[in-house]
N, CA, C and O of each residue as an XYZ file, in Angstrom:
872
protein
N      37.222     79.811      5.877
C      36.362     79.635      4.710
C      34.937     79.348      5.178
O      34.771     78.620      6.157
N      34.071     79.795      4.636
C      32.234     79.614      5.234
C      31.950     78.223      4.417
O      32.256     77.753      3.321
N      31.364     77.918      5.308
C      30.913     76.391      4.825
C      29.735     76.360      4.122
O      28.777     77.122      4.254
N      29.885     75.237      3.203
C      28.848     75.170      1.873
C      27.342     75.130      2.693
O      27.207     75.274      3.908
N      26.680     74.989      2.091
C      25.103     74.566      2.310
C      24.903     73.042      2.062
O      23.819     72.459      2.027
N      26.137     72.501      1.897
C      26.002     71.160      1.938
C      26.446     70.509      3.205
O      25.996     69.496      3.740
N      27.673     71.500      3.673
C      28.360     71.132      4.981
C      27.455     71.252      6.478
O      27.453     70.559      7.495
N      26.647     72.578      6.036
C      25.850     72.447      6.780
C      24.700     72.117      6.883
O      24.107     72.491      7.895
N      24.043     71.377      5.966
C      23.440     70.020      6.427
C      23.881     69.336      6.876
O      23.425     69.149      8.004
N      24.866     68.561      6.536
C      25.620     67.562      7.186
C      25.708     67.648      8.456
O      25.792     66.613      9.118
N      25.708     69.110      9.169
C      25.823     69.014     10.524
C      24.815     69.550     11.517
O      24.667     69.653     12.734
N      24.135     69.869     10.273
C      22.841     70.590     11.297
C      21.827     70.110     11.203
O      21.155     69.903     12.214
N      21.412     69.799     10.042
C      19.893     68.963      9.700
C      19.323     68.231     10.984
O      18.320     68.534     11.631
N      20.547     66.802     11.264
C      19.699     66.321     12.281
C      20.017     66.376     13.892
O      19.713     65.684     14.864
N      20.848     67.653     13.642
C      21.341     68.491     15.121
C      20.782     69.201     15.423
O      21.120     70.178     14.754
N      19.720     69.577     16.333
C      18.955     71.078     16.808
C      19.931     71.931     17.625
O      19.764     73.096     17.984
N      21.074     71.064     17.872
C      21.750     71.968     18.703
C      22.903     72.441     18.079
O      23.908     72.665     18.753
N      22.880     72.639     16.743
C      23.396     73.513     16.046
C      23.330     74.713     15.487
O      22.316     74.807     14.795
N      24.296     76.126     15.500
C      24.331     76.964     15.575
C      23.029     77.226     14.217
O      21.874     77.629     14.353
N      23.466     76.985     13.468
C      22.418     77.438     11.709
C      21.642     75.976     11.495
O      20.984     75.942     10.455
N      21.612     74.874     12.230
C      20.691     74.176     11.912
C      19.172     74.618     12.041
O      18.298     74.364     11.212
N      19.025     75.250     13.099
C      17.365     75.379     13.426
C      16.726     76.525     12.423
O      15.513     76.676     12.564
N      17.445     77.452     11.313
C      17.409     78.227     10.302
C      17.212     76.954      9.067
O      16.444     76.843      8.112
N      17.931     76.389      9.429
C      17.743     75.725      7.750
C      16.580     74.037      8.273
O      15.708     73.570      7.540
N      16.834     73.670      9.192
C      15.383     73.082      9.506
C      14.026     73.617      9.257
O      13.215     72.905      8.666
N      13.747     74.654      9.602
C      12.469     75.894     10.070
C      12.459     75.938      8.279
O      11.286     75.972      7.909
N      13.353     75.944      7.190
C      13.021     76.269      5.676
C      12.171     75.211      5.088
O      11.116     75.275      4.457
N      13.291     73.713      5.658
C      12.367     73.086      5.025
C      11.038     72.522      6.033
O      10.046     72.062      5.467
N      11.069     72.563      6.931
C       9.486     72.422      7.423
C       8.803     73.346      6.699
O       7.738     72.890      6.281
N       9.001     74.404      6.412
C       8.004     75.562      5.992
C       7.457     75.026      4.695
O       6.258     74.867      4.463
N       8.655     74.710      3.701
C       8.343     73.879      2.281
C       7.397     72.526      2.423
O       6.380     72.214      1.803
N       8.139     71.824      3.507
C       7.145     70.568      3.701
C       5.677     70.979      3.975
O       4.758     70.499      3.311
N       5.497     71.789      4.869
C       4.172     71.521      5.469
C       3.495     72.495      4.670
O       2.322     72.135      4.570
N       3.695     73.547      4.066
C       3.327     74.306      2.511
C       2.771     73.416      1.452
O       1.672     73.581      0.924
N       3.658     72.409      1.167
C       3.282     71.593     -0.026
C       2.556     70.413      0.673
O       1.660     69.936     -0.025
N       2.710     69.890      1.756
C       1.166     68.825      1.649
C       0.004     69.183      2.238
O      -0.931     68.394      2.379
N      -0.020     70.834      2.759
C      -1.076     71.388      2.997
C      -1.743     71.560      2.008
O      -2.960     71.399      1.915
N      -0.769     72.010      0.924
C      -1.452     72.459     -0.191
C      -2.287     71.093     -1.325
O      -3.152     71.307     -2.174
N      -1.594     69.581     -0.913
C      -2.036     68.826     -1.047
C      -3.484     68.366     -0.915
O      -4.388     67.986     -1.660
N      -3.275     68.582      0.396
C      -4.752     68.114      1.464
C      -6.314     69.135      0.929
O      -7.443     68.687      0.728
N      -5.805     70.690      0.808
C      -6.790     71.065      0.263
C      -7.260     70.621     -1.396
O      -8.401     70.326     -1.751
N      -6.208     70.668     -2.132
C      -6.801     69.788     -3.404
C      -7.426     68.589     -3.223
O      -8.394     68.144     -3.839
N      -6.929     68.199     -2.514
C      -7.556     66.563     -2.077
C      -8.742     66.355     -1.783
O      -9.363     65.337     -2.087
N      -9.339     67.659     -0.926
C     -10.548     67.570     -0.394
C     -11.564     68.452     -1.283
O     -12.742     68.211     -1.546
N     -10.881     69.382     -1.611
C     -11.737     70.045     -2.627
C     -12.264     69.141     -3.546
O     -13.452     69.057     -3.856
N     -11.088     68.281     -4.088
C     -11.924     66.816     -4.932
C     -12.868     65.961     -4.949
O     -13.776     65.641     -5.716
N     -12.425     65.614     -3.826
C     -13.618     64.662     -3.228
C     -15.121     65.360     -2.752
O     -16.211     64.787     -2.748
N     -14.858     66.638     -2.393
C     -16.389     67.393     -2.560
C     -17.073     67.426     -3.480
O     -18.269     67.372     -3.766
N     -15.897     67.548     -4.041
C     -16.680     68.044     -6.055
C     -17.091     66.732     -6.635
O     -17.654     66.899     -7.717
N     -16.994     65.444     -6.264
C     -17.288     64.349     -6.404
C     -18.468     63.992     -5.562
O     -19.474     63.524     -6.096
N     -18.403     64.168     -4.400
C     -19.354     64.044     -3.631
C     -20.865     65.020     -4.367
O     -21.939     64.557     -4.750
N     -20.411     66.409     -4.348
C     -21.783     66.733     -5.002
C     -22.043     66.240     -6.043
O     -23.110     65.627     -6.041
N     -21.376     66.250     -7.172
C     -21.380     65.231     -8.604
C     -22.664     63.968     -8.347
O     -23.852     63.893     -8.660
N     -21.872     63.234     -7.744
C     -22.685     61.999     -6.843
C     -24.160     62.339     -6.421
O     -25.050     61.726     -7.010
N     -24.478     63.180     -5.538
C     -25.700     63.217     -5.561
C     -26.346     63.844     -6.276
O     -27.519     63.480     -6.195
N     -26.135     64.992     -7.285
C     -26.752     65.309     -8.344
C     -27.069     64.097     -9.094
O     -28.166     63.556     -8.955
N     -26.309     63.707     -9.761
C     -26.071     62.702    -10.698
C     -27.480     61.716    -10.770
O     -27.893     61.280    -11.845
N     -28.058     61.473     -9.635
C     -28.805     60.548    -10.069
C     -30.623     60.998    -10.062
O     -31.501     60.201    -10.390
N     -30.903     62.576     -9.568
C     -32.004     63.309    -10.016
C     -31.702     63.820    -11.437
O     -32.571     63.901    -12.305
N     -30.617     64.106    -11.587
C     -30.542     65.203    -13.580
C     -30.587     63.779    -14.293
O     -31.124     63.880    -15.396
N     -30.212     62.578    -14.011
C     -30.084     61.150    -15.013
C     -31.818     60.560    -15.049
O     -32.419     60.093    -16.017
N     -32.360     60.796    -13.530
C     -33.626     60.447    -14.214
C     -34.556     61.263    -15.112
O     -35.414     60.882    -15.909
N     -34.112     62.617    -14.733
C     -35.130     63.744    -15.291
C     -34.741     63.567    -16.825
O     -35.587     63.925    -17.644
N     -33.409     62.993    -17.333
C     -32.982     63.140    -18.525
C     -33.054     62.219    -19.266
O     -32.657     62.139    -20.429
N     -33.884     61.006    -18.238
C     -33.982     59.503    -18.551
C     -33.100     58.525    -19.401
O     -33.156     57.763    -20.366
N     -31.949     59.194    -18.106
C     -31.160     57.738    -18.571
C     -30.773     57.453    -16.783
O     -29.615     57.637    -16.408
N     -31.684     57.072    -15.943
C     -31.324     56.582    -14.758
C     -30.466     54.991    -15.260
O     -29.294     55.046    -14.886
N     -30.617     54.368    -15.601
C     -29.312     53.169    -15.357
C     -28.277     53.794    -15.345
O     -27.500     53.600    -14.410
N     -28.012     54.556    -16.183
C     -26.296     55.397    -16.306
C     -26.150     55.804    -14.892
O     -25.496     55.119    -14.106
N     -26.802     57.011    -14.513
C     -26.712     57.605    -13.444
C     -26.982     56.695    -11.876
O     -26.307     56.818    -10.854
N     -28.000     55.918    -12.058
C     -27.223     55.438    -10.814
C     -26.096     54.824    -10.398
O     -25.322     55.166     -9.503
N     -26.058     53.710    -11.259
C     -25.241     52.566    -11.177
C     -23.499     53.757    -11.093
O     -22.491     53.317    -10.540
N     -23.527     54.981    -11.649
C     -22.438     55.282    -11.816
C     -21.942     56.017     -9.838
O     -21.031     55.982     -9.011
N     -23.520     56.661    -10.086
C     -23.750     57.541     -8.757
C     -22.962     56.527     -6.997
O     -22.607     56.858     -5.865
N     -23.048     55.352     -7.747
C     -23.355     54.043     -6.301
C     -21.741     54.349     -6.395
O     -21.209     54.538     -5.301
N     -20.793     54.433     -7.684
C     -19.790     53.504     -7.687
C     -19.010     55.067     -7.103
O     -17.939     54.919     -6.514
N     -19.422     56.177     -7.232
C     -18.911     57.217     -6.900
C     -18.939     57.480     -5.287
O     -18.255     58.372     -4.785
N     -19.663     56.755     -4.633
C     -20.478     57.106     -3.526
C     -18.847     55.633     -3.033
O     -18.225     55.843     -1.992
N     -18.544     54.653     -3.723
C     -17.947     53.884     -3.018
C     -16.643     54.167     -2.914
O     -15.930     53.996     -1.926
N     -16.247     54.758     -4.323
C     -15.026     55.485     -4.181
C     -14.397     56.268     -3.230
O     -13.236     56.226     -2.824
N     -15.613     57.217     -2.835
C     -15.375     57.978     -1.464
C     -15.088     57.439     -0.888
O     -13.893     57.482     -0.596
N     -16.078     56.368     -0.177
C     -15.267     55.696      1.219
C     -14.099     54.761      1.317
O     -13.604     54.349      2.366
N     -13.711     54.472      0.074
C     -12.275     53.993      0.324
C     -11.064     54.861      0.060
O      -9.992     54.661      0.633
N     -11.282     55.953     -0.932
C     -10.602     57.231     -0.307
C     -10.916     57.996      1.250
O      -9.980     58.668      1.684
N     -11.939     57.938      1.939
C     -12.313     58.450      2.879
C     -11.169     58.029      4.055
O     -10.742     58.769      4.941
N     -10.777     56.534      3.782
C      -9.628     55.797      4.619
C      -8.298     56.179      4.629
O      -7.392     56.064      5.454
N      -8.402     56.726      3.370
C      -6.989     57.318      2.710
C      -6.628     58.833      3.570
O      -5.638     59.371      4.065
N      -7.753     59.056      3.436
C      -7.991     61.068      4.265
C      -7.718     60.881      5.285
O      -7.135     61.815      5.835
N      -8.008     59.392      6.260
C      -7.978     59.391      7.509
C      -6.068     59.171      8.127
O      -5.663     59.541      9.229
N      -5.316     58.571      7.170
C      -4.116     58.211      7.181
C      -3.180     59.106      6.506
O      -1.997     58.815      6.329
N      -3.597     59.946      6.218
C      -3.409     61.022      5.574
C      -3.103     62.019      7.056
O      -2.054     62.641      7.221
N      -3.989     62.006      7.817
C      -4.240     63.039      8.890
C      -3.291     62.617     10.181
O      -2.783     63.274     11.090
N      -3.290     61.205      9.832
C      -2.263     60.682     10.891
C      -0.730     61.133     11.132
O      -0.108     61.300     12.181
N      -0.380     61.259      9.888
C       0.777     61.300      9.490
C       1.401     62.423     10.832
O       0.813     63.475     11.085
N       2.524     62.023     11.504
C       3.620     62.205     12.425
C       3.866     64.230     12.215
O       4.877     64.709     11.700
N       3.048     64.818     12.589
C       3.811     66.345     11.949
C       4.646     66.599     12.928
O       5.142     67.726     12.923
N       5.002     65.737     13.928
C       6.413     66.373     15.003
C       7.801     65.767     14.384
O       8.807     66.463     14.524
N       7.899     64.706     13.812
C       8.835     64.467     12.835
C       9.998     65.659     12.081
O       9.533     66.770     11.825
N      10.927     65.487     11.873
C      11.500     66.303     11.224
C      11.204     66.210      9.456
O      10.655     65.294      8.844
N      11.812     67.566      8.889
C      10.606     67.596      7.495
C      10.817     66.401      6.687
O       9.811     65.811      6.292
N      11.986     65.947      6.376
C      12.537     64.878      6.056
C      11.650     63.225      6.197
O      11.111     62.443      5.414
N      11.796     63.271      7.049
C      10.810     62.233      7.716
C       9.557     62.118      7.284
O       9.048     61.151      6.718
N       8.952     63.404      7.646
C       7.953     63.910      7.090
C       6.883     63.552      6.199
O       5.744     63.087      6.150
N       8.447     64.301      5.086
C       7.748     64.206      2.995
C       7.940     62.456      3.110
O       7.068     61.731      2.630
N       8.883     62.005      3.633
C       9.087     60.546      3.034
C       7.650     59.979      3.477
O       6.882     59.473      2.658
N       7.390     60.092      4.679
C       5.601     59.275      5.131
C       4.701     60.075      4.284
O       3.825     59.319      3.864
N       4.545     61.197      3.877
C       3.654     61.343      3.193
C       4.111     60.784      1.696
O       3.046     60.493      1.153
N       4.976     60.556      0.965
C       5.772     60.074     -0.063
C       4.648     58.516      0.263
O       3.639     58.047     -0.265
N       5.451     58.186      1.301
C       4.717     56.438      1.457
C       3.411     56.410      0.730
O       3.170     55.800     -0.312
N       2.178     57.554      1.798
C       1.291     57.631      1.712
C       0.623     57.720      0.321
O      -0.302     56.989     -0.032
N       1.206     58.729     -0.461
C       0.734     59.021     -2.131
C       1.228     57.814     -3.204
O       0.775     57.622     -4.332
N       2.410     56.976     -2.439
C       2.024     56.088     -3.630
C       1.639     54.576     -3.208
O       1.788     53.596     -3.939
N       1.073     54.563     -1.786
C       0.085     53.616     -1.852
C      -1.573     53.996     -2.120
O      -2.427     53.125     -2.283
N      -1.831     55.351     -2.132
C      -2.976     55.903     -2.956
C      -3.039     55.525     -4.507
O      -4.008     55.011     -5.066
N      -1.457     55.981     -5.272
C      -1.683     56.193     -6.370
C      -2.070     54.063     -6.621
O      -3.030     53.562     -7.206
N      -1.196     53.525     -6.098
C      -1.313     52.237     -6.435
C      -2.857     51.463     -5.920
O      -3.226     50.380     -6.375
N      -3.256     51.874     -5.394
C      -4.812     51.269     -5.052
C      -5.601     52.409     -6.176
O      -6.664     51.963     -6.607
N      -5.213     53.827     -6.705
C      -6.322     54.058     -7.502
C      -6.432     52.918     -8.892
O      -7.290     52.275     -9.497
N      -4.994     53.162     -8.916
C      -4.462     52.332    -10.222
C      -5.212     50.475    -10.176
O      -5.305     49.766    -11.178
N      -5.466     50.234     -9.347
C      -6.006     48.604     -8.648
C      -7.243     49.178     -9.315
O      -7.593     48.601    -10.345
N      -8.025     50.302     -8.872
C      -9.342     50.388     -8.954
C      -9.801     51.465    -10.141
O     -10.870     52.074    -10.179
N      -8.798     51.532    -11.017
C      -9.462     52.142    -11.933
C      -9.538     50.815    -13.256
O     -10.151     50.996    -14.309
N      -8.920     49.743    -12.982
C      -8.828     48.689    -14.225
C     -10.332     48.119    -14.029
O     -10.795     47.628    -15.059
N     -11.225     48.094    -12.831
C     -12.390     48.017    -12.168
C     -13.637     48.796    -12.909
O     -14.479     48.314    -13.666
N     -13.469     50.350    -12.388
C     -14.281     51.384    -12.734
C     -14.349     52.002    -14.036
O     -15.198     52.853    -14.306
N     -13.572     51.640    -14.760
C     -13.951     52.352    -16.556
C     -14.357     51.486    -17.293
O     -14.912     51.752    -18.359
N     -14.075     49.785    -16.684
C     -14.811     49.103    -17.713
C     -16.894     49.300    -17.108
O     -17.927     49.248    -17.775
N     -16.621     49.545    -15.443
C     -17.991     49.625    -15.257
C     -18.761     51.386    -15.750
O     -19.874     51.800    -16.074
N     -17.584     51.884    -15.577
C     -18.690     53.633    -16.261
C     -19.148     52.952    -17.591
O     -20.308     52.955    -18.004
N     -17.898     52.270    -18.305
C     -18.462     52.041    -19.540
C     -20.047     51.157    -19.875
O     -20.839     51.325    -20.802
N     -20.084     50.337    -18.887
C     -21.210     49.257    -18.696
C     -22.341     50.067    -18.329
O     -23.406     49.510    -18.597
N     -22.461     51.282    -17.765
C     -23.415     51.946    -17.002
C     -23.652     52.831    -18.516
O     -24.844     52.895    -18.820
N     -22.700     53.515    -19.499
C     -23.132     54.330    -20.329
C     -23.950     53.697    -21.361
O     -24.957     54.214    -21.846
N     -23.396     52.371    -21.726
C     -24.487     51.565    -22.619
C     -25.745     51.022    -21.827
O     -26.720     50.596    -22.445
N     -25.694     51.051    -20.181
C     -26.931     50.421    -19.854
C     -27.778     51.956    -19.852
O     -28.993     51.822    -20.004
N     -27.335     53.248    -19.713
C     -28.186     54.476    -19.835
C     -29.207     54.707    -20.898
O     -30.401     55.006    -20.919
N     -27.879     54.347    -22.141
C     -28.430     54.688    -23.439
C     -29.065     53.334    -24.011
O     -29.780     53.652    -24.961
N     -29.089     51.906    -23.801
C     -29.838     51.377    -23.676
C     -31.279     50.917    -23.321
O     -32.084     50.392    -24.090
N     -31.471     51.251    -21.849
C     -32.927     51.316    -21.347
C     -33.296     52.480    -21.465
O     -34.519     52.410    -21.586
N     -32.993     53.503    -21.504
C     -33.669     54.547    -21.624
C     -34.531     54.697    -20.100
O     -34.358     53.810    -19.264
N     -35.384     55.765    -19.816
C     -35.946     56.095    -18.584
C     -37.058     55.186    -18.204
O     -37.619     54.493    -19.053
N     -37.426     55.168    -16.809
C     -37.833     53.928    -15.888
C     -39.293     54.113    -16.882
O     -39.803     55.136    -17.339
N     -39.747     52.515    -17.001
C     -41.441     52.671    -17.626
C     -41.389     53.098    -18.984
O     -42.560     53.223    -19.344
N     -40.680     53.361    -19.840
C     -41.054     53.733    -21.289
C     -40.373     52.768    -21.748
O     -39.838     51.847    -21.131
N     -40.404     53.068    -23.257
C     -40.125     52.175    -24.093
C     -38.609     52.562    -24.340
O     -38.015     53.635    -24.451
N     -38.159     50.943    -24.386
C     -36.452     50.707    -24.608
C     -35.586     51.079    -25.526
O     -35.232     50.259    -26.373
N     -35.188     52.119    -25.527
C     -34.175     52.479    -27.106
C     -33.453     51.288    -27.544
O     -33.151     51.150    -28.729
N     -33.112     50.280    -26.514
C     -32.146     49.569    -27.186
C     -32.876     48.651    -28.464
O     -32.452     48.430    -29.598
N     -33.932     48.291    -27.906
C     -34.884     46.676    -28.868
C     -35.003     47.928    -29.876
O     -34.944     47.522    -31.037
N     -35.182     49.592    -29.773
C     -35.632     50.176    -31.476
C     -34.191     49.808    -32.149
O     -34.063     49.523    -33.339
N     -33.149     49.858    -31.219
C     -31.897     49.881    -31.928
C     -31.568     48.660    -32.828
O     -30.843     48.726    -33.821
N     -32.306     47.308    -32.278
C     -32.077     46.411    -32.533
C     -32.395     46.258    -33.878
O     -31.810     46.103    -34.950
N     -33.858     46.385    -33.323
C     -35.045     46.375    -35.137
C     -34.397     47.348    -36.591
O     -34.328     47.011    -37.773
N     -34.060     48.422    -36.027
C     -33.476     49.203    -37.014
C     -32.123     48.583    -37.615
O     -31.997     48.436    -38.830
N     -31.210     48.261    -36.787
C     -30.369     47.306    -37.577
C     -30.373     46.202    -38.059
O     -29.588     45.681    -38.852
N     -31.738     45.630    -37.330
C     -31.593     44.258    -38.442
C     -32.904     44.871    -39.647
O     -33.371     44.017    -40.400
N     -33.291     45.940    -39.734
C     -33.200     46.324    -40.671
C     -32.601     46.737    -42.379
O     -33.057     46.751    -43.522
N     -31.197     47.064    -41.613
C     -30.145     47.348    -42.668
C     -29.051     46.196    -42.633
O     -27.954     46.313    -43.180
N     -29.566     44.801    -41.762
C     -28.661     43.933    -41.906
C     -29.561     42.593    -41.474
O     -29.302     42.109    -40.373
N     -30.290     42.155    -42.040
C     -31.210     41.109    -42.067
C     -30.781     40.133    -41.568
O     -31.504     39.484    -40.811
N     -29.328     39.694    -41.872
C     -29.052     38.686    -41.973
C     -27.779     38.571    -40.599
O     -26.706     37.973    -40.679
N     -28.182     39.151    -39.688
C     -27.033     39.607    -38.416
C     -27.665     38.643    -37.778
O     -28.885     38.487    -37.827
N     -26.671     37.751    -36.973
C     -26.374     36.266    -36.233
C     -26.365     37.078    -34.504
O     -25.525     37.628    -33.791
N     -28.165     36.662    -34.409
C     -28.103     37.194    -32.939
C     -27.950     36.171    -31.797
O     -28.216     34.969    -31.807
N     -27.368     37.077    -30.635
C     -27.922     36.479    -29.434
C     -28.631     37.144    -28.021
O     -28.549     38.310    -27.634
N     -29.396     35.931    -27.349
C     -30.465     36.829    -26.824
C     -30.698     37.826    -27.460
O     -30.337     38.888    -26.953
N     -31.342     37.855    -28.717
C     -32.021     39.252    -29.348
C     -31.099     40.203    -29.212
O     -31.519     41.359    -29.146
N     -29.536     39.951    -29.132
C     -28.549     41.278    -29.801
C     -28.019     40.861    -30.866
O     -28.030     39.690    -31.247
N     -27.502     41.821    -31.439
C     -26.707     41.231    -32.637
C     -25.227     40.810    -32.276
O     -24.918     41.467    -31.282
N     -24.317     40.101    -32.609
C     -23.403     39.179    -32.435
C     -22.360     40.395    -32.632
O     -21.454     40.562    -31.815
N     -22.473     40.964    -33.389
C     -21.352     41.873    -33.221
C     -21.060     43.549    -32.591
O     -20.108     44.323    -32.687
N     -22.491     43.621    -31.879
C     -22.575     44.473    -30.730
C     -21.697     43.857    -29.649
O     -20.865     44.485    -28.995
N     -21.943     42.692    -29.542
C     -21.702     41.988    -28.483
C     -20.275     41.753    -28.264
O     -19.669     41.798    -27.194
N     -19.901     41.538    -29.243
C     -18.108     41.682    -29.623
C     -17.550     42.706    -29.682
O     -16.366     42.577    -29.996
N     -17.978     44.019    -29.464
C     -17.706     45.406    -30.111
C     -17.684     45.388    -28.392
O     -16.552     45.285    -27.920
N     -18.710     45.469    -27.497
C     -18.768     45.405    -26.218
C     -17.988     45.000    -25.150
O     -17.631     45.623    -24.149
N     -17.700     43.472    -25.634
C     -16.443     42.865    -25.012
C     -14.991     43.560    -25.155
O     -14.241     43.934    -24.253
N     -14.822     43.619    -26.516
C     -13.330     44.133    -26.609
C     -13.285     45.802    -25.824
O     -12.204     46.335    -25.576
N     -14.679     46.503    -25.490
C     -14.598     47.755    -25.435
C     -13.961     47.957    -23.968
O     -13.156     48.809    -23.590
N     -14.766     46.580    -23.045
C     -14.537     46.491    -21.554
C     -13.104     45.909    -21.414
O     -12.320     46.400    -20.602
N     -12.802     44.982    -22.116
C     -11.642     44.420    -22.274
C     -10.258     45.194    -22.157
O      -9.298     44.980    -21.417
N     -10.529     46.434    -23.399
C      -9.508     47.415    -23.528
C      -9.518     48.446    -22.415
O      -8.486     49.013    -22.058
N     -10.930     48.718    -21.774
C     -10.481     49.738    -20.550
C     -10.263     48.782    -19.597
O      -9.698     49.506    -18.778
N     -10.294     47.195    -18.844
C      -9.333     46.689    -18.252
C      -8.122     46.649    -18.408
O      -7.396     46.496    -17.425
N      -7.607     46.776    -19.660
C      -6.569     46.441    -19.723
C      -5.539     47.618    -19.642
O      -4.381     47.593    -19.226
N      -6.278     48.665    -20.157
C      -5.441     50.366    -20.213
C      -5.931     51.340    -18.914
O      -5.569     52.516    -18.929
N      -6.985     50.704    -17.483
C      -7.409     51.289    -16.866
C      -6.553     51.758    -16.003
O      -6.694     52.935    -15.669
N      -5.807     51.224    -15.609
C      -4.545     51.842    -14.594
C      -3.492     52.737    -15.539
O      -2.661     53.593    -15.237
N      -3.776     52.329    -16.438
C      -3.011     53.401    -17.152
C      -3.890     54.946    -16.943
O      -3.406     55.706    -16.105
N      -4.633     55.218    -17.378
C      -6.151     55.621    -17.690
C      -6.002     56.243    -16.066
O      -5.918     57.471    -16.054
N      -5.958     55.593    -14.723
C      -5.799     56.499    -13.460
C      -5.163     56.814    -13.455
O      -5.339     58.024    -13.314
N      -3.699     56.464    -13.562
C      -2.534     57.526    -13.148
C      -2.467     58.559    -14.009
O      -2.125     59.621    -13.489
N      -2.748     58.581    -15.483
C      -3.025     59.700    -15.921
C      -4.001     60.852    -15.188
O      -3.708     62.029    -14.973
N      -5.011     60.287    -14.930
C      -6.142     60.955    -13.882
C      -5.232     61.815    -12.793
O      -5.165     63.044    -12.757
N      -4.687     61.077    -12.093
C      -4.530     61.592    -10.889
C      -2.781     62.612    -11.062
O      -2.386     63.492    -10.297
N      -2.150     62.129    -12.177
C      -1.518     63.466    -12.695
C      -1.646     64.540    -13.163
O      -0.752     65.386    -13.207
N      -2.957     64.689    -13.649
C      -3.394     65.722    -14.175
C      -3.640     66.300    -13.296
O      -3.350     67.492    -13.191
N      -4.466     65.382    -12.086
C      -5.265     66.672    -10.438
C      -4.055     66.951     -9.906
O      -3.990     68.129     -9.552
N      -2.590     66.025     -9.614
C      -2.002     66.742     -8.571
C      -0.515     66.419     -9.021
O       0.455     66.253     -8.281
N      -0.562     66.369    -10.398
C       1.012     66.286    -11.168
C       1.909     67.126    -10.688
O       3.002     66.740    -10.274
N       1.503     68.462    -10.697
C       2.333     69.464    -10.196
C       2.769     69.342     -9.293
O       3.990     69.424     -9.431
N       2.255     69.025     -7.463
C       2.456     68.857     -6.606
C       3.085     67.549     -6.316
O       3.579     67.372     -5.202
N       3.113     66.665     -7.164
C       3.935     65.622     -6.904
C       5.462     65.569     -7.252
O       6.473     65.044     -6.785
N       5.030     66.603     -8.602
C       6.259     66.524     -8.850
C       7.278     67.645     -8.143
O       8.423     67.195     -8.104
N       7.198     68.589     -7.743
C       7.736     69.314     -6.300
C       8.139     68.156     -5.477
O       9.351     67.963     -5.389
N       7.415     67.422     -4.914
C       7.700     66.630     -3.964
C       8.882     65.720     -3.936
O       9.627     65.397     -3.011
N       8.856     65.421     -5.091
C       9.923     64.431     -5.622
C      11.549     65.291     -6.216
O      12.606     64.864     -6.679
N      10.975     66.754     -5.868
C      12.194     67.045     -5.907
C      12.713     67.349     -4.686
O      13.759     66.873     -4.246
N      11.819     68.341     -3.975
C      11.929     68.630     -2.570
C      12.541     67.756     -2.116
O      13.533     68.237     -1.568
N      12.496     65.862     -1.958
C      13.061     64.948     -1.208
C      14.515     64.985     -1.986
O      15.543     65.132     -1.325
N      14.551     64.857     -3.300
C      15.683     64.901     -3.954
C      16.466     65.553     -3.487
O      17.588     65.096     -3.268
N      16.095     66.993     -3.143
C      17.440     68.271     -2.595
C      17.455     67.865     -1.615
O      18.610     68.087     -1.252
N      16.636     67.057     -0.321
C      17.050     67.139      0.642
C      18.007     65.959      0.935
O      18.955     66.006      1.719
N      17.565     64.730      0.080
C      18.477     63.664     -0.064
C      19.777     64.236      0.000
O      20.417     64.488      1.020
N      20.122     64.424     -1.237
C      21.535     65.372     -2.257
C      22.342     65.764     -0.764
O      23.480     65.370     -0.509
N      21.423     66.705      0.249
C      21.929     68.091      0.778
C      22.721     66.884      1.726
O      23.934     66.922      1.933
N      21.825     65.824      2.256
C      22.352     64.912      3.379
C      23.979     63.744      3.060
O      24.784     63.160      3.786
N      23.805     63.875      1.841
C      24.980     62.911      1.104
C      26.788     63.630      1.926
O      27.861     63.129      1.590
């Protein structure tokens, strides 16, 4: 009787000196190193496209005069990199003489101590984009006059009787808090969505890929 494709895992996977092991090894290396190649270039393609983002970002924000937005956002983009930049570097480390197995699991390690530090640092960064979009549209461009104080006057215009502080109104100020509040509180939610959308697909392969190979080893 020919033996299953289960049997022979069992005896070949982590035997090279088996007759059909080095056939069905050679498949899944091919799958492994296919799919986190294909990783690595999304990965980097990203971070380029961020990187230029980044330095645009803060000539089109003054020309469009809202430099507070644009820098303050430009800095936080510029920091992001380099603590992903650490990530790229451990990323590159990763063991490729390993068998594939081995492999997906270190890169496995690798993606979800990424996903869990984006997730750390996105409860961080959306309450600050958010802080940078009201400080844009607030000051308005370097040396002119402040949209925010017209904003002010005009509403206590249509509300005379609004309970300010430091010359805001009291319930900007509350509208503000709860706004930062709620992207702390939904921001890691808010990344992993992010980072499923860039590389959902490929993760989720991955998590099966280990699955069949788990299964095949049982």
């Amino acid at each position: 009787m020919e033996k299953s494709i289960e049997t022979i895992w069992k005896e070949g996977f982590l035997k090279n000196d088996a007759l059909v092991a080095p056939k069905l090894n050679n498949l899944y290396n091919q799958k492994s190193i296919h799919l986190v190649d294909k990783f690595k270039r999304m990965y980097r393609i990203n971070w380029i496209a961020i990187l230029v983002f980044a330095c645009v970002l803060i000539p089109i924000s003054i020309f469009v005069k809202i430099p507070y937005m644009g820098i303050p956002m430009a800095l936080m983009f510029f920091a992001v990199l380099f603590i992903n930049r650490k990530f790229s570097k451990k990323l590159n480390k990763i063991d490729t003489t390993e068998n594939s197995y081995q492999y997906l699991m270190s890169f496995n390690s690798w993606v979800k101590e990424l996903v869990q530090t984006n997730t750390k640092l996105s409860r961080i960064l959306y309450p600050y984009i958010f802080l940078s979009l009201i400080a844009g549209f607030w000051f308005g461009g370097f040396g002119e006059n402040i949209p925010g104080n017209e904003f002010v006057a005009n509403f206590l215009i249509e509300f005379p009787n609004s309970y300010l502080v430091f010359g805001i109104p009291l319930v900007g100020i509350l509208i503000f808090i709860i706004g930062v509040g709620l992207l702390a509180f939904f921001g890691g939610v808010i990344g992993k969505w992010d980072i499923n959308l860039v590389y959902g697909g490929i993760l989720k392969k991955l998590a099966l890929l280990i699955s069949e190979m788990e299964d095949l080893k049982k």
